[in-house]
C-alpha positions in Angstrom: 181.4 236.3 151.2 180.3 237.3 147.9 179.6 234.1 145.9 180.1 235.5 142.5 177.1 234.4 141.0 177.9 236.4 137.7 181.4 235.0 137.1 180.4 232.8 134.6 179.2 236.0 132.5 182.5 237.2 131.8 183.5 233.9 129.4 180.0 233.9 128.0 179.3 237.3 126.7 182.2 237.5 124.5 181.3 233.8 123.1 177.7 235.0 122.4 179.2 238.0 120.8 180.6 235.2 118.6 177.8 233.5 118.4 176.0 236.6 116.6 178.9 238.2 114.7 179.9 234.9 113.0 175.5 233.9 112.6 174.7 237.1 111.8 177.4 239.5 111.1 177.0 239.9 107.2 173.9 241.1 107.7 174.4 243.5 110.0 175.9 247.0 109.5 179.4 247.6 110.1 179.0 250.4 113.3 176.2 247.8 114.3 178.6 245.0 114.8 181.7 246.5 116.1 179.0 248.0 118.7 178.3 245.1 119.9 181.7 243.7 119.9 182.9 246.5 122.0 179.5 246.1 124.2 179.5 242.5 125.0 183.2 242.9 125.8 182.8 245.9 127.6 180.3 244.0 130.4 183.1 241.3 130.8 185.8 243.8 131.3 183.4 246.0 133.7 182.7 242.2 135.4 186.5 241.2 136.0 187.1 244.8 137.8 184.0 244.2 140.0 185.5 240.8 140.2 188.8 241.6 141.4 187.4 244.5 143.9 185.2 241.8 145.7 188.3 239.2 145.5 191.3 241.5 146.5 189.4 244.5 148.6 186.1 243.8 149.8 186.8 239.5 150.6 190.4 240.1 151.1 193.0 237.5 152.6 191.4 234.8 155.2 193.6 234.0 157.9 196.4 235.4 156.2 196.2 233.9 153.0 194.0 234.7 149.7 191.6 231.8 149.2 191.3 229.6 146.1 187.8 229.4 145.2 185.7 227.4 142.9 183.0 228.9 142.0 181.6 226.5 139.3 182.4 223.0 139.1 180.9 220.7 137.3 181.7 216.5 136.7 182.4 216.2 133.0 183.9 212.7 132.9 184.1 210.0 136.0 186.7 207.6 135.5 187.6 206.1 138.6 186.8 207.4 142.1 189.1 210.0 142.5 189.7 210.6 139.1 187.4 212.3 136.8 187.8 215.3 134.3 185.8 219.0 135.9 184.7 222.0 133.9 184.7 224.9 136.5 186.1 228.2 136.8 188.6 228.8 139.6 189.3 232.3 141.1 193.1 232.9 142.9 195.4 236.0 143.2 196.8 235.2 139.2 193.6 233.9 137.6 191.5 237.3 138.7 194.4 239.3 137.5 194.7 237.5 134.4 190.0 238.3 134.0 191.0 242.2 134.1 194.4 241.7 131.8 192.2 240.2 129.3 189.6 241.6 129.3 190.7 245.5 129.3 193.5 244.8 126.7 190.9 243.2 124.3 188.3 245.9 125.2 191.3 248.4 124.3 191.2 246.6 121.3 188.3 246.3 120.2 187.9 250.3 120.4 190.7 251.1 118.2 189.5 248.8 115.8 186.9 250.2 115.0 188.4 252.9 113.3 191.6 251.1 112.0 189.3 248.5 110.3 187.2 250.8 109.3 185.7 249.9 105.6 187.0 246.0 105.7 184.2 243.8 103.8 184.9 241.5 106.4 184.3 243.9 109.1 182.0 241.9 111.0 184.0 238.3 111.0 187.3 240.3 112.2 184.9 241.1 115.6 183.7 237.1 115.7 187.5 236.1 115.1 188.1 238.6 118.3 185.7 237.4 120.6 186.5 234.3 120.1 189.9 234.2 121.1 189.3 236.4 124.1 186.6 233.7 125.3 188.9 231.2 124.9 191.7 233.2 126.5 189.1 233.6 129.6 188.4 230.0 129.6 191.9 229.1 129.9 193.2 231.4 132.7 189.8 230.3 134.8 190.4 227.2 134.1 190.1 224.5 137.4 192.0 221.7 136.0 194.6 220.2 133.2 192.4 219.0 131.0 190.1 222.0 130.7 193.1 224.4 130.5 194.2 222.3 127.6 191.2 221.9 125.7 191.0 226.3 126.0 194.7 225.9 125.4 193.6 224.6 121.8 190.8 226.9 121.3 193.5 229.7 121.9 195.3 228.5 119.1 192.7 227.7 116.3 191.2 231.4 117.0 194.8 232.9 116.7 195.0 231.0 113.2 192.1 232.5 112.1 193.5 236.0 113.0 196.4 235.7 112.1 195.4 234.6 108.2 192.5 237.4 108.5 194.0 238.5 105.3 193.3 235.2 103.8 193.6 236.5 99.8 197.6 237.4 100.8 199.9 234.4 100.6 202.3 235.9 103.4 199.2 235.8 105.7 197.8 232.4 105.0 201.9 230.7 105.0 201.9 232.6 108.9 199.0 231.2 109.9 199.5 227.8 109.0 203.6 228.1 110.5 201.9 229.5 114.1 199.4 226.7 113.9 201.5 223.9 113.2 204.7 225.0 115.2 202.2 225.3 118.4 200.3 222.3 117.9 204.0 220.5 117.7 204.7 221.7 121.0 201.1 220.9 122.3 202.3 217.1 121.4 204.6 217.2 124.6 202.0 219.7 126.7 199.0 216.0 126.6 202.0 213.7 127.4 202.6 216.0 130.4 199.4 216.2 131.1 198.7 212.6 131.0 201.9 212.0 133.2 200.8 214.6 135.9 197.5 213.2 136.0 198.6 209.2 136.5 201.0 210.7 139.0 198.6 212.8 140.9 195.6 210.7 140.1 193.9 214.0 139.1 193.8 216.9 136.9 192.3 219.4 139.4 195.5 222.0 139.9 194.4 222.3 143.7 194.8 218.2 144.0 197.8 217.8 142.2 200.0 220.9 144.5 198.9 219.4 147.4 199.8 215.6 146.1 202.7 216.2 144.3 204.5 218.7 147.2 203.1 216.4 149.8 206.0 215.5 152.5 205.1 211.9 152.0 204.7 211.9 148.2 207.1 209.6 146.8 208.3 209.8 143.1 207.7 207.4 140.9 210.3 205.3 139.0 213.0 207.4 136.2 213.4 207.2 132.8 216.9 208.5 131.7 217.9 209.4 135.0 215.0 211.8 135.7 212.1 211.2 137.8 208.6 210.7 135.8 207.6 214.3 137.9 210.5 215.7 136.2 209.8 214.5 132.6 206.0 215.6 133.3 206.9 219.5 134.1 209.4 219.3 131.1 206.7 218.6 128.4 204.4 220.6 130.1 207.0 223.5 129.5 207.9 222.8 126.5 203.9 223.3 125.5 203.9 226.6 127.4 207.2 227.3 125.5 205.9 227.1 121.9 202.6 229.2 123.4 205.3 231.8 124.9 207.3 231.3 121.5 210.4 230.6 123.8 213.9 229.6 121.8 213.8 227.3 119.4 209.9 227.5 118.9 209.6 230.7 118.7 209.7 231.3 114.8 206.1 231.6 114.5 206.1 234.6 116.5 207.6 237.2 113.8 206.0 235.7 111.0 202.3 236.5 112.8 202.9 239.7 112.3 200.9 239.5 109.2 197.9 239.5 110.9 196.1 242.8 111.5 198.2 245.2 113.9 195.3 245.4 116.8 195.2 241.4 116.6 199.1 241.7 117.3 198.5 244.0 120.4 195.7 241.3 121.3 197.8 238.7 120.9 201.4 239.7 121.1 200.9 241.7 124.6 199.1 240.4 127.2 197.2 237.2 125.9 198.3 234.3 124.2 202.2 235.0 124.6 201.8 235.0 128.3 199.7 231.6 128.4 203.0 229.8 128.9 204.2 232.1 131.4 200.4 231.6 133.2 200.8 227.6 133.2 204.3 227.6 134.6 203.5 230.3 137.1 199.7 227.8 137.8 201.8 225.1 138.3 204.6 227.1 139.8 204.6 224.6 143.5 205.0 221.8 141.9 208.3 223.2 140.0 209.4 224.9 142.7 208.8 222.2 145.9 209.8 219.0 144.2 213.2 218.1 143.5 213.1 218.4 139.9 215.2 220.7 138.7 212.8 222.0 136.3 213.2 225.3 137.1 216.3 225.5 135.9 215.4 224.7 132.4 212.8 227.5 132.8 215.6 229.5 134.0 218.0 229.0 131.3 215.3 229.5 128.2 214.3 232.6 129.3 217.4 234.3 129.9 218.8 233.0 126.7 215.2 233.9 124.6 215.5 237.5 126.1 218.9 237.9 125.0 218.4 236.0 121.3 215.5 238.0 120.4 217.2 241.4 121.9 220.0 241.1 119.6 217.8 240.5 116.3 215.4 243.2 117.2 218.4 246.0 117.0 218.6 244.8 113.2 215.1 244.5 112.0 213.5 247.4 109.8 209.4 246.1 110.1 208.2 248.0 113.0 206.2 245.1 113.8 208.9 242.7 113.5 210.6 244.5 116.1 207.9 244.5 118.4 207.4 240.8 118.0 211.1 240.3 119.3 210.5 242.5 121.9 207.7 240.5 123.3 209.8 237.4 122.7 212.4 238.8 124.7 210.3 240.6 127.2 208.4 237.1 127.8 212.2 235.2 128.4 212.2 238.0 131.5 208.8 236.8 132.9 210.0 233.0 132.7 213.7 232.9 134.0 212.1 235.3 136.9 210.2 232.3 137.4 213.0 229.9 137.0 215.1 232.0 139.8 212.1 232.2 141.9 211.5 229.9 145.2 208.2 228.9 146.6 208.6 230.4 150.1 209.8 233.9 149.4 209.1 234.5 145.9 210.2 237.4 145.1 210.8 236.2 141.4 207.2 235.0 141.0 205.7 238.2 142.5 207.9 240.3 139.8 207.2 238.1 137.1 203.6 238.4 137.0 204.1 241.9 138.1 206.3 242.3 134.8 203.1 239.8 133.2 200.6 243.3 134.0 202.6 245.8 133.3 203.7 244.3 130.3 200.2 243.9 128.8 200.0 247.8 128.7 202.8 249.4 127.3 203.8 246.6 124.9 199.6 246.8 123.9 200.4 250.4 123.6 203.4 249.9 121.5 201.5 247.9 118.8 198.5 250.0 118.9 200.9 252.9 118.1 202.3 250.8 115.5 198.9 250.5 114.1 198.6 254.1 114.2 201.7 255.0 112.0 200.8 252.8 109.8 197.4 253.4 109.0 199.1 256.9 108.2 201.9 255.9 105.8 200.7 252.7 104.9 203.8 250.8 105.2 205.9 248.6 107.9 209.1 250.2 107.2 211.3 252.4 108.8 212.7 253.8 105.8 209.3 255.2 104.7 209.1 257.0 108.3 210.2 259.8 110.0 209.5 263.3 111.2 205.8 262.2 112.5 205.8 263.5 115.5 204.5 266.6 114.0 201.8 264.8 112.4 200.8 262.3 115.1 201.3 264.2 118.1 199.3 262.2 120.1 200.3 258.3 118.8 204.0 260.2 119.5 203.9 261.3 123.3 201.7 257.9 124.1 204.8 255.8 122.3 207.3 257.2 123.8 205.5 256.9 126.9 205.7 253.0 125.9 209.5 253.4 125.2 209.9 254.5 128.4 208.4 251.7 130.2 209.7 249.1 128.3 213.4 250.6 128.8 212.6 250.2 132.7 213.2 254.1 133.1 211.1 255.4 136.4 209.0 256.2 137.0 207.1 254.2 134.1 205.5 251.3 134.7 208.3 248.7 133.3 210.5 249.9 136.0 208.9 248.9 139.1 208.2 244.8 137.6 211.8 244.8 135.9 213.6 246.2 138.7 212.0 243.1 140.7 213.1 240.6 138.5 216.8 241.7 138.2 217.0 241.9 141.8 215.3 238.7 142.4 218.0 237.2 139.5 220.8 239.1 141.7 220.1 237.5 144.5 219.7 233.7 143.5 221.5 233.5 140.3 224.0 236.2 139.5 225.4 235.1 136.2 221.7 235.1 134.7 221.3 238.8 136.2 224.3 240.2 134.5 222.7 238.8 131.2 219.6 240.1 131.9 221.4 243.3 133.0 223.0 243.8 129.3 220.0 242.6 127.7 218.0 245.4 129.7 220.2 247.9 127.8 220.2 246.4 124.2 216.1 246.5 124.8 216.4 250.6 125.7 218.5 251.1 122.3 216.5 248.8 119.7 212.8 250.6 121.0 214.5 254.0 120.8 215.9 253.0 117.7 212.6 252.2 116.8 211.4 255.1 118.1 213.5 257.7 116.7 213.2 256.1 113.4 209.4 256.8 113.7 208.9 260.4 114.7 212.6 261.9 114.3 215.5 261.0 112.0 214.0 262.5 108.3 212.5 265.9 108.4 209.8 264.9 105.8 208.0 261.5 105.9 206.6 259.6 102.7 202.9 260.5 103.1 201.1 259.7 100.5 197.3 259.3 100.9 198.2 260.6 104.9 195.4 259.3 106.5 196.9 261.5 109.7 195.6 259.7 113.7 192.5 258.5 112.6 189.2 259.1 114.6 188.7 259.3 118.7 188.2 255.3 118.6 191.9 255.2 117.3 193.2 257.7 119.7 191.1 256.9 123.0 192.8 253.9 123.6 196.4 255.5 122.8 195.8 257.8 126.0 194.2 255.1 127.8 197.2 253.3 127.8 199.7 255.6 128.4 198.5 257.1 131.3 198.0 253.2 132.7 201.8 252.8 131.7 202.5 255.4 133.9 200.4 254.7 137.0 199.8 250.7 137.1 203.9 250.6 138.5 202.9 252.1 141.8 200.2 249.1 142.6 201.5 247.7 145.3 201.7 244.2 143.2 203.2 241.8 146.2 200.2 242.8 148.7 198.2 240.7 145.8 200.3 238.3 144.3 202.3 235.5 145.8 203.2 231.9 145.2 202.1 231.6 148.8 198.9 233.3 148.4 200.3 235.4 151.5 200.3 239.2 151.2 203.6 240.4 151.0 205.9 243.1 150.3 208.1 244.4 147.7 211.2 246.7 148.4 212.6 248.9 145.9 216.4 249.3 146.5 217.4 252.5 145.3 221.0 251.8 145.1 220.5 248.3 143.3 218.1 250.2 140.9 221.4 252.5 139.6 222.9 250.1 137.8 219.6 249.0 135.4 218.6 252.3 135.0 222.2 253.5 134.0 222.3 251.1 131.6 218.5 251.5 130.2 219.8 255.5 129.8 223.1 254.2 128.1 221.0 252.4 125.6 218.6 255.4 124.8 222.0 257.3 124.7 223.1 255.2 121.7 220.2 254.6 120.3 219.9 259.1 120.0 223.5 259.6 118.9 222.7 257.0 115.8 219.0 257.6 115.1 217.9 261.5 116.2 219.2 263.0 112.9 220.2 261.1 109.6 223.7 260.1 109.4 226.1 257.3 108.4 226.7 255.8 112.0 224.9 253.0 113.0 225.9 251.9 108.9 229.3 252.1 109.5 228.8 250.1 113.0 226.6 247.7 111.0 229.5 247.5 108.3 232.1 246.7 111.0 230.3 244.1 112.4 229.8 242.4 109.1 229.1 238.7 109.5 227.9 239.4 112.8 225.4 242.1 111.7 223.8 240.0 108.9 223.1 236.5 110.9 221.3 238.8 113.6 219.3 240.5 110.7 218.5 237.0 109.0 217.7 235.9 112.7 220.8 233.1 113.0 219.5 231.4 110.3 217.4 229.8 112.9 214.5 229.4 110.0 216.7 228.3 107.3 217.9 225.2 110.3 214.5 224.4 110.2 213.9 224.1 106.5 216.6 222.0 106.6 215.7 219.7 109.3 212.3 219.0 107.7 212.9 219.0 104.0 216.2 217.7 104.0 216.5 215.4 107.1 212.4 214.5 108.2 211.5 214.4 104.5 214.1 212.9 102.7 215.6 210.5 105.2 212.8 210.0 107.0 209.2 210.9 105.1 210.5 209.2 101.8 211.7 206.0 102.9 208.4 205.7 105.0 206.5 206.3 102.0 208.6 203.9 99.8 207.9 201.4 102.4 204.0 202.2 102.5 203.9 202.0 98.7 205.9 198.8 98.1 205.7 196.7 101.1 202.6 197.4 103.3 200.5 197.9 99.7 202.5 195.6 97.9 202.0 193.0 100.4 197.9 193.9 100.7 198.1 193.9 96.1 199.7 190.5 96.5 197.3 189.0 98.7 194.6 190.8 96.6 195.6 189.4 93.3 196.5 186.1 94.7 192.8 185.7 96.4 191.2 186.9 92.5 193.7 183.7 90.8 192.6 181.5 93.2 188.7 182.2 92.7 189.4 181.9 89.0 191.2 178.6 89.1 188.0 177.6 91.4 185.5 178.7 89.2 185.7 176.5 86.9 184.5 173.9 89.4 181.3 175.4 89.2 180.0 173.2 86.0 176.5 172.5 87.6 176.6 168.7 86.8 175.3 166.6 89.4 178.0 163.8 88.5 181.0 165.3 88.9 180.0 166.8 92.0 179.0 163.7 93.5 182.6 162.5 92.3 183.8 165.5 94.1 181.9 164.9 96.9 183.0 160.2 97.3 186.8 161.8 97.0 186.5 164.0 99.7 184.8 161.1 102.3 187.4 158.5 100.8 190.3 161.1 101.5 188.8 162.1 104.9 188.1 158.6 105.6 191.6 157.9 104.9 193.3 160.8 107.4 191.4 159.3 110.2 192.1 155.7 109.6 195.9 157.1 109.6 195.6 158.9 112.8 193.1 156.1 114.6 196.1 153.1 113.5 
């Protein structure tokens, strides 16, 4: 067997790229830097592929099952016998598809940027920021154990900050960065207590020890706490970590508002990276939540049906292209959890499909921003209203889009068919009243990207093009077609051979007569979405109009950020942050000025002791042996 001496390449080369973009990058030219940006992750993309043909082809499944290897492990911290905290790199079915995901998607990136950032002064930081974040994406999804998964789990999020506020001279961008930052560390909070739980549960943090303790026929659950076991609180906060990550309902406001970043970051980071790191550490830990009796799929369940259908519903009503693409990935991620929470461990079907739905995904929803991108680096706006007609001018952006649309709408034979079909079917068979959600949802996600579609390249005959910079050069376009034709293909990868809970080859089944009802309903929604959008006309205003109340809590997204505002200014701060501080100021410093003061009267009333005449010291001194004298004859008596 192949003993993948070169694995730990594929994390290193982008952090050197770092390393020398961030050291050296103003002094560099700009081709010089995005060269070897696109170089260094270039190798490490070229790396995972060779990585995942030794792993999956050449090495294949050992007595039936795909092996988890560890490459690389190193002792970082000993703290008892059995426990200790590792730095090593594992490789199993998800983690070696998650090395080509992130790679190729940030390679894909990093091409197209070059020509959309094109003549930024801060050209060569961008491609540090980058590479970066895609090392510390690699370090987390090869991660061996807890602890190292959460400390790439951080790093993840400090190099999103710094790409989202890229623009750091726009208040917008800066007020983003700092909302992602703070709303994901929040949720972090709960991810260490999980971690901490897990690990005094398991008495490790190594993923392989803790399935194999914790789903252990004669593992034994600790005490409760509130009537849950302390296994069941553990996964909880663990979740709720992965859920701010995965910008899952109700932390999930951070997601639209990152949209201020520059569009290529959003493909980076909104498609196939940091959005599914939540959906990678359920689906890591997916034996423990699936074995023990916890229940805690069920809560896994029930926030990503109900994120799917939220962020459906707002996406039909938002005008920022980007905006709606940011719900679309929120709701697109709610599919890849509650497949998980329908899932079991034994058959998986919902597993298989969700991190089928996880790679196919990363493609046409990269492909969708990177379009995005496209448009606007031509009309230099966000807005629908200053769109329309492009497909004459954008030919190519428009064919690879729609290719996207597609997809993303489930319609065969595009790649978003093949991973959703799996997950409704997987959610019809275990858990019917989530599928018919899903179901509906399916169809509000075909109308609000061919709404968003339409709105684009059709509707007005004549776009606002001012300063039309038309598709940019072949660095822009490359990765357009790139994509497209890998939305088209990657469906037909027969995904379950690969990827199991198990580990066990299996086999998906496409049921032709279960797949008429999604794909009715996808074409229903594209239906719509044509009769209201195609040409200009009053329609989908007078729907809006009819709806009313309806309509304009979907547009201002439930109100869910003006809840929030409340809950911290009004409740946490005033209630809370205010009497705190009150108490700080007059008691705890009060009480510390008292003292203070006191102690300075004291020495002044005891200064004047200090006369430096010999008598009245020595009178000082006969009274204290007289009164001391005194006490003991009273105690001796």
């Amino acid at each position: 067997m192949n003993s993948y001496n070169y694995i730990s390449l594929i994390p290193i080369l982008p952090f050197i790229g770092f390393l020398l973009l961030g050291l050296l990058g103003k002094k560099l030219p700009e081709k010089l830097s995005g060269f070897i940006g696109v170089l260094f992750i270039g190798i490490a993309a070229v790396l995972s592929l060779a990585t995942a043909y030794q792993y999956f082809i050449v090495d294949g499944a050992i007595n039936g099952v795909y092996p988890h290897l560890e490459p690389v492990k190193i002792t970082w911290l000993q703290f008892t016998s059995t426990l200790s905290i590792d730095m090593g790199i594992t490789l199993d079915p998800i983690s070696v598809m998650m090395l080509v995901v992130v790679t190729f998607i940030s390679l894909m990136v990093h091409i197209f940027s070059l020509g959309y950032m094109h003549g930024e002064k801060r050209f060569a930081t961008y491609y540090s920021h980058l590479q970066l974040f895609t090392f510390s994406m690699l370090g987390l999804v090869i991660s061996s154990n807890l602890f190292q998964i959460y400390m790439f789990w951080e790093l993840v999020g400090v190099s999103s900050f710094l790409l989202i506020g890229y623009y750091y001279d726009k208040t917008s961008a800066v007020a983003a960065s700092k909302k992602a930052f703070i709303v994901t560390r929040f949720a972090d909070l709960f991810f260490l207590i999980g971690i901490l739980i897990m690990g005094l549960t398991a008495n490790s943090f190594d993923f392989n020890t803790i399935i194999s303790t914790l789903t252990s026929e004669n593992f034994r659950f600790g005490g409760t706490f509130l009537g849950f076991s302390v296994l069941t609180w553990a996964l909880v906060l663990i979740f709720i970590g992965g859920a701010g990550k995965s910008a899952m309902f109700p932390l999930h406001i951070w997601l639209p508002d990152a949209m201020e970043g520059p569009t290529p970051v959003s493909a980076l980071i909104h498609a196939a990276t940091m959005v599914v790191a939540g959906v990678f550490l359920v689906a890591r830990l997916f034996p423990v939540f699936a074995v023990t009796d916890s229940g805690a799929l069920e809560i896994v369940a029930y926030v990503g049906i109900f994120s799917a259908a939220f962020a459906a519903v707002i996406a039909c009503t938002q005008t920022d292209i980007k905006r709606v693409l940011a719900y679309s990935t929120m709701s697109q991620i709610g599919y890849m959890m509650f497949a998980l929470g329908v899932s079991d461990y034994e058959h998986g079907a919902g597993f298989t499909s969700s991190m089928f739905h996880l790679f196919t995904h990363a493609f046409f929803k990269s492909l969708l921003f990177l379009g995005a991108g496209a448009v606007i680096h031509a009309v230099h706006s966000n807005e629908m209203k200053d769109m329309g007609g492009l497909k004459k001018y954008l030919p190519i952006t428009h064919i690879t889009f729609l290719i996207a649309c597609l997809a993303i709408a489930g319609i065969p034979p595009f790649a978003g068919f093949f991973s959703k079909e799996g997950i409704l079917h997987a959610a019809y068979e275990s858990h019917p009243g989530i599928y018919y959600i899903a179901l509906i949802t399916s169809g509000i996600t075909a109308f609000y990207m061919f709404r968003l579609y339409y709105n684009i390249f059709w509707n007005k005959q004549d776009a606002h093009l001012h300063d039309f910079h038309g598709e940019g050069p072949i660095s822009m376009k490359l990765p357009l077609i790139i994509l497209g034709t890998l939305s088209i293909v990657v469906g037909f990868i027969p995904f379950a051979h690969y990827i199991t809970p198990t580990g066990k080859p299996g086999e998906m089944h496409l049921d032709l007569m279960f797949s008429i009802a999604p794909v009715l309903i996808g074409v229903v929604g594209i239906a719509v979405a044509t009769m209201f959008y195609k040409s200009q006309n009053e329609k989908a205003d007078k729907v809006a109009t009819q709806l009313n109340g309806f309509y304009k809590a979907a547009y201002r997204k439930f109100y869910i950020d003006e809840i929030y505002l409340f809950i911290t200014k009004k409740v946490i701060f005033n209630l809370i942050g205010r009497p705190a501080a009150w108490f700080d100021r007059n008691i705890v410093d009060g009480f510390m000025n008292a003292l203070g003061n006191t102690t300075v009267s004291f020495s002044a009333s005891l200064k004047d002791m200090q006369s430096g005449k010999v008598q009245e010291y020595a009178l000082y001194f006969i009274a204290g042996v007289i009164g001391l004298s005194l006490i003991g004859i009273y105690l001796w008596m």
